[in-house]
TIVO-2410 file (N, C-alpha, C; in nm, 3 decimals):
# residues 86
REC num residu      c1      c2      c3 atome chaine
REC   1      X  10.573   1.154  -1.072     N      A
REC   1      X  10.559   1.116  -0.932    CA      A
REC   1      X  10.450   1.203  -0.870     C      A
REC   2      X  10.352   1.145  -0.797     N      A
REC   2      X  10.231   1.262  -0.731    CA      A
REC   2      X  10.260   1.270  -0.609     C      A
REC   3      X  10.210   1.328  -0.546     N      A
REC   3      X  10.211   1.411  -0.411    CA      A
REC   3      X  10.208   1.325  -0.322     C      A
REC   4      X  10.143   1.171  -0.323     N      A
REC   4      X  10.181   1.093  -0.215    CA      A
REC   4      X  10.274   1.014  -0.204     C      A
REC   5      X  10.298   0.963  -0.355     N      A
REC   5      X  10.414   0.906  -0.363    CA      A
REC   5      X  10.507   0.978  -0.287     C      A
REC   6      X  10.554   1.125  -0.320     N      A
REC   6      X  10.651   1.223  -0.253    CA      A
REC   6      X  10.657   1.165  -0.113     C      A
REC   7      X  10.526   1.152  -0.061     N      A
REC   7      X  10.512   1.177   0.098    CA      A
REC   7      X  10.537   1.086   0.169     C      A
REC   8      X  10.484   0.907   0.055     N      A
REC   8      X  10.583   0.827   0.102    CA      A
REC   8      X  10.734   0.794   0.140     C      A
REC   9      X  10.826   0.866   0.026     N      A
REC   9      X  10.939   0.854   0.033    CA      A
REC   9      X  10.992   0.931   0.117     C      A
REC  10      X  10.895   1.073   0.187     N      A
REC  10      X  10.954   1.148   0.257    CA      A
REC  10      X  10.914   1.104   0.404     C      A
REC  11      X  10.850   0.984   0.399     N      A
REC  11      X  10.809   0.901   0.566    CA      A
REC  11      X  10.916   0.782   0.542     C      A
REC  12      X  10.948   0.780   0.433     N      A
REC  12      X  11.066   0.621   0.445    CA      A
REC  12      X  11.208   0.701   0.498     C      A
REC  13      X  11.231   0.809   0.442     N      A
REC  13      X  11.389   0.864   0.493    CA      A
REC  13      X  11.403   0.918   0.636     C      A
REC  14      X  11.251   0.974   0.641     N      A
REC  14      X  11.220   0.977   0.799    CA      A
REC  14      X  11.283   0.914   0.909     C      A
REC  15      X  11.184   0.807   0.853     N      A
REC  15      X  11.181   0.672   0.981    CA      A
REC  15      X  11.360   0.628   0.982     C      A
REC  16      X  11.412   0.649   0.888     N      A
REC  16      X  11.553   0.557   0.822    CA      A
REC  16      X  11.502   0.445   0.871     C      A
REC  17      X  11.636   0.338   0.847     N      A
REC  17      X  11.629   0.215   0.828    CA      A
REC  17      X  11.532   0.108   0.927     C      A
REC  18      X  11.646   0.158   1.029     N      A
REC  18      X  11.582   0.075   1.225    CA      A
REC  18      X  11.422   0.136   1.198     C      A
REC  19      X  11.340   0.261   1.167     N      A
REC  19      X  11.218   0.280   1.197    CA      A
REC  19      X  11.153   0.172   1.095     C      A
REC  20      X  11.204   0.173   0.975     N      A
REC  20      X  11.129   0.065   0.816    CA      A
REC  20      X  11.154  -0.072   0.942     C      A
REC  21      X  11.232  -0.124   0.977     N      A
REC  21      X  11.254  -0.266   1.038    CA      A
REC  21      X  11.128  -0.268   1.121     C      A
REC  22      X  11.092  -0.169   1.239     N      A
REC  22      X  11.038  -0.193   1.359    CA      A
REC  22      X  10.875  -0.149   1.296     C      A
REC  23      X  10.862  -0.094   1.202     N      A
REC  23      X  10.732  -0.043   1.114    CA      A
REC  23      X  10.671  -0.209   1.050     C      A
REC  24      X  10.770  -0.316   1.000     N      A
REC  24      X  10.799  -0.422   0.950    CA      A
REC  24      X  10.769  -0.518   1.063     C      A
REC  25      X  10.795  -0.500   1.159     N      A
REC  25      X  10.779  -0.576   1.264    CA      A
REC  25      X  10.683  -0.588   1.297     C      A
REC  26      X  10.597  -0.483   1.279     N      A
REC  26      X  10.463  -0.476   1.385    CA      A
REC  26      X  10.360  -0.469   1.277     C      A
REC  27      X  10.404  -0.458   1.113     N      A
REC  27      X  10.304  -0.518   1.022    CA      A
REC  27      X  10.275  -0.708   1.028     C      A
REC  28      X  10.441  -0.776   1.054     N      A
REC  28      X  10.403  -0.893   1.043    CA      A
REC  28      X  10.356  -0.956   1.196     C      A
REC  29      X  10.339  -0.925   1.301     N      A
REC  29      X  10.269  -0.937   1.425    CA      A
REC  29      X  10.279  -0.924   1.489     C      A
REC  30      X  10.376  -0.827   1.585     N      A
REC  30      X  10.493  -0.784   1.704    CA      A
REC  30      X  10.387  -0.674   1.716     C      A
REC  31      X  10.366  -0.691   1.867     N      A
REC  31      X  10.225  -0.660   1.903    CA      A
REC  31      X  10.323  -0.542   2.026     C      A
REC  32      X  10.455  -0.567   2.100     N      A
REC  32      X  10.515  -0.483   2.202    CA      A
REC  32      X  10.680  -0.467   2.164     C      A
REC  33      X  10.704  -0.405   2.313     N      A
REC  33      X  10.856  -0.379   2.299    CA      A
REC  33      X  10.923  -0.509   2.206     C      A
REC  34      X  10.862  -0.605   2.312     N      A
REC  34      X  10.957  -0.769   2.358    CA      A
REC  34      X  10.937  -0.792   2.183     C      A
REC  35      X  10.837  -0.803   2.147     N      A
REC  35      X  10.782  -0.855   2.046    CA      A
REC  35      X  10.860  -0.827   1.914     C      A
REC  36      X  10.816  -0.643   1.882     N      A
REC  36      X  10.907  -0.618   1.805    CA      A
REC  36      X  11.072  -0.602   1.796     C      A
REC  37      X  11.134  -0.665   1.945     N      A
REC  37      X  11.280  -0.697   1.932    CA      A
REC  37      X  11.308  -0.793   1.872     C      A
REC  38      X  11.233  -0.919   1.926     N      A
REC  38      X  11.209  -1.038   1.859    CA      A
REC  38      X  11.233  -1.043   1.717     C      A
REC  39      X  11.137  -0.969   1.635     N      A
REC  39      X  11.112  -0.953   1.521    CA      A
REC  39      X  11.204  -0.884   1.422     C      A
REC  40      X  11.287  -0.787   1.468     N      A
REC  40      X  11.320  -0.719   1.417    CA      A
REC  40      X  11.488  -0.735   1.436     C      A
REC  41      X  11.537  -0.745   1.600     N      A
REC  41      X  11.637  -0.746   1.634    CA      A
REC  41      X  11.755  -0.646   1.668     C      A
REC  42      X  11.605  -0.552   1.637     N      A
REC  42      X  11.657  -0.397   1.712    CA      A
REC  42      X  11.637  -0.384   1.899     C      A
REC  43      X  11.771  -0.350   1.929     N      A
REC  43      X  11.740  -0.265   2.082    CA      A
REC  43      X  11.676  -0.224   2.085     C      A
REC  44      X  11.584  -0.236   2.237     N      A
REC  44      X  11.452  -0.190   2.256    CA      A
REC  44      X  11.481  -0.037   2.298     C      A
REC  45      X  11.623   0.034   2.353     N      A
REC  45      X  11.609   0.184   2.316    CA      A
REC  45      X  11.579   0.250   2.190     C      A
REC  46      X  11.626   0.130   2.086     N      A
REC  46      X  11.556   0.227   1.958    CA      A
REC  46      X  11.445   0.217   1.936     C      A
REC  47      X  11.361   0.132   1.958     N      A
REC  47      X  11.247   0.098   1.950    CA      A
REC  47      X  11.182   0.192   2.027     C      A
REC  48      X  11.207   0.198   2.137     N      A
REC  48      X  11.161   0.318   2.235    CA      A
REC  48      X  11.173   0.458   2.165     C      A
REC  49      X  11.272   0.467   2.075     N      A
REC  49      X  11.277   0.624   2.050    CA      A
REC  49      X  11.227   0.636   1.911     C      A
REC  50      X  11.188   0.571   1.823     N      A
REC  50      X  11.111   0.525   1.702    CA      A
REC  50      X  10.965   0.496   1.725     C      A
REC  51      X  10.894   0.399   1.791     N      A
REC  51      X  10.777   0.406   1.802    CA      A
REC  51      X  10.679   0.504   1.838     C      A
REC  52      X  10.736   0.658   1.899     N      A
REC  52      X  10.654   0.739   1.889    CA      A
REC  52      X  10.641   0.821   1.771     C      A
REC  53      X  10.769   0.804   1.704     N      A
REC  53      X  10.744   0.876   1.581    CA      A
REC  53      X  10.666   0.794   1.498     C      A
REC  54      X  10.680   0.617   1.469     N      A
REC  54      X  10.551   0.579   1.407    CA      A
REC  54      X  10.398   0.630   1.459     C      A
REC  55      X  10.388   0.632   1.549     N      A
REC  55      X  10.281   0.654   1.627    CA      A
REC  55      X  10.219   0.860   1.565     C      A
REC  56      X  10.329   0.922   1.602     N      A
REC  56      X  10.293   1.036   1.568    CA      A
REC  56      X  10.262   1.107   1.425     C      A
REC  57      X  10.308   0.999   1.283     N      A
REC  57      X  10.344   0.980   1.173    CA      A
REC  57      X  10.175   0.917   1.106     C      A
REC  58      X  10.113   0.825   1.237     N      A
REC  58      X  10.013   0.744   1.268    CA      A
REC  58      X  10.038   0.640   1.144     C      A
REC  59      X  10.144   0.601   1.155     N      A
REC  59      X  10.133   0.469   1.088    CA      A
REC  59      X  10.139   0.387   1.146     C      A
REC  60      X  10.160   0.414   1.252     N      A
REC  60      X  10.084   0.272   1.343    CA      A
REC  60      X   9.971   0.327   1.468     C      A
REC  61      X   9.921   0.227   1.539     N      A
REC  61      X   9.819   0.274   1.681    CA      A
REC  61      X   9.833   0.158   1.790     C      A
REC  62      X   9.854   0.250   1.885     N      A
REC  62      X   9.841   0.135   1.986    CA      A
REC  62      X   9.688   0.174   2.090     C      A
REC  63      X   9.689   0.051   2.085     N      A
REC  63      X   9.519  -0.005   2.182    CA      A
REC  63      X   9.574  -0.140   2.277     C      A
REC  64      X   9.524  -0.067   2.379     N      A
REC  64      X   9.548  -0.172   2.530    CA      A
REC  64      X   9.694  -0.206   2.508     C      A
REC  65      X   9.781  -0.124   2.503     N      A
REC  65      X   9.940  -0.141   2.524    CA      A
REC  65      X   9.982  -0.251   2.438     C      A
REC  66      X   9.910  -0.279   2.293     N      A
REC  66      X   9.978  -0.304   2.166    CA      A
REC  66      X   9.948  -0.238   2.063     C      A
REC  67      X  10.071  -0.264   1.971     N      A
REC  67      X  10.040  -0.190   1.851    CA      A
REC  67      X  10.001  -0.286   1.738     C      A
REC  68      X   9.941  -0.203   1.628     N      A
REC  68      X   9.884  -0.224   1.499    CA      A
REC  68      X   9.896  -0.140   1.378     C      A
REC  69      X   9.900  -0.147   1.257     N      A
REC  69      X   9.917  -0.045   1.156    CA      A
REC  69      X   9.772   0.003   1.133     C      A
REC  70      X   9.813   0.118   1.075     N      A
REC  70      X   9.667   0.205   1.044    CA      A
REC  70      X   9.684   0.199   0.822     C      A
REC  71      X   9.520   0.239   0.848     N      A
REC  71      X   9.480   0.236   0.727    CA      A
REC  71      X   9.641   0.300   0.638     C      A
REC  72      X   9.659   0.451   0.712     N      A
REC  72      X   9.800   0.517   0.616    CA      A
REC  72      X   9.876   0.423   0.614     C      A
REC  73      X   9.904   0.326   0.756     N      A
REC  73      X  10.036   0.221   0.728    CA      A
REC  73      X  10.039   0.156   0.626     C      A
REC  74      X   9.935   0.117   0.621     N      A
REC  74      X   9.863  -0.026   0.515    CA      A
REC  74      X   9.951   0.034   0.380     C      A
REC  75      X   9.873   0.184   0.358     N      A
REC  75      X   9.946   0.240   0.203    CA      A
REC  75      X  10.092   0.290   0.264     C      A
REC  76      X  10.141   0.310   0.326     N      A
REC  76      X  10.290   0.284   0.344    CA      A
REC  76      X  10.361   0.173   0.274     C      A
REC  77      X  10.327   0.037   0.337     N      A
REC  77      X  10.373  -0.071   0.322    CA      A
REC  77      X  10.369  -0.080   0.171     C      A
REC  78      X  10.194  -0.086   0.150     N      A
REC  78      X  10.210  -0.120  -0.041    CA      A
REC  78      X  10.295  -0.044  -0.108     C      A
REC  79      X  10.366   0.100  -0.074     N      A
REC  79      X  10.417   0.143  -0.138    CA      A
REC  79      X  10.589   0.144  -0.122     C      A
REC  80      X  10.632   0.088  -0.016     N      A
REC  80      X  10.750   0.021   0.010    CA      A
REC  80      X  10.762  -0.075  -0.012     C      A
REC  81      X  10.636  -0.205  -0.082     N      A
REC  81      X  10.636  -0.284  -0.161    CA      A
REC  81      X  10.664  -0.289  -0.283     C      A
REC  82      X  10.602  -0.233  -0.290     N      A
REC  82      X  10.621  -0.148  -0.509    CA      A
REC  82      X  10.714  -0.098  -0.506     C      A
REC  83      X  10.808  -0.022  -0.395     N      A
REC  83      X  10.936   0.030  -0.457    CA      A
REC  83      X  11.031  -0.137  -0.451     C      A
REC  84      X  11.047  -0.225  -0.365     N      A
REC  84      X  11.076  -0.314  -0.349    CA      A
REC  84      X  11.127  -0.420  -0.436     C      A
REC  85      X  11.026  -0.394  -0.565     N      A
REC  85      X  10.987  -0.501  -0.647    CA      A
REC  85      X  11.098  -0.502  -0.731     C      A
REC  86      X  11.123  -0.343  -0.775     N      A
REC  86      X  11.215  -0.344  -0.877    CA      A
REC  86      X  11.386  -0.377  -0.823     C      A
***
């Protein structure tokens, strides 16, 4: 296992579950609060208390009061993909 792998798994136990959902949300197009409730079907207090830690984690960014994943998200995801598979 290398050093990012590690770092992935140590941003997945992080976030726990509700953060992987609302991280999930705003990869497939949940652009706000409303959005990623929609999507996800998490209360928007958790969402509220999770999105700064994506944000501070910078796996995601928000511009003009939506969000988007960042390049790290991108390799987040592929690698919560690949664990996925098996």
């Amino acid at each position: 296992m290398d050093n990012e792998e590690e770092t992935h798994d140590d941003l997945k136990y992080l976030l726990g579950n509700m953060g992987v959902e609302i991280f999930y949300a705003i990869v497939n197009g949940a652009r706000n609060f409303e959005t990623i409730k929609l999507f996800s079907g998490i209360p928007i207090a958790c969402i509220r208390g999770r999105v700064p830690v994506l944000l501070n984690l910078k796996l995601i960014e928000e511009q003009n009061e939506e969000y988007s994943i960042t390049k790290k998200g991108r390799r987040f995801k592929q690698h919560l993909d690949n664990k996925n598979r098996y």
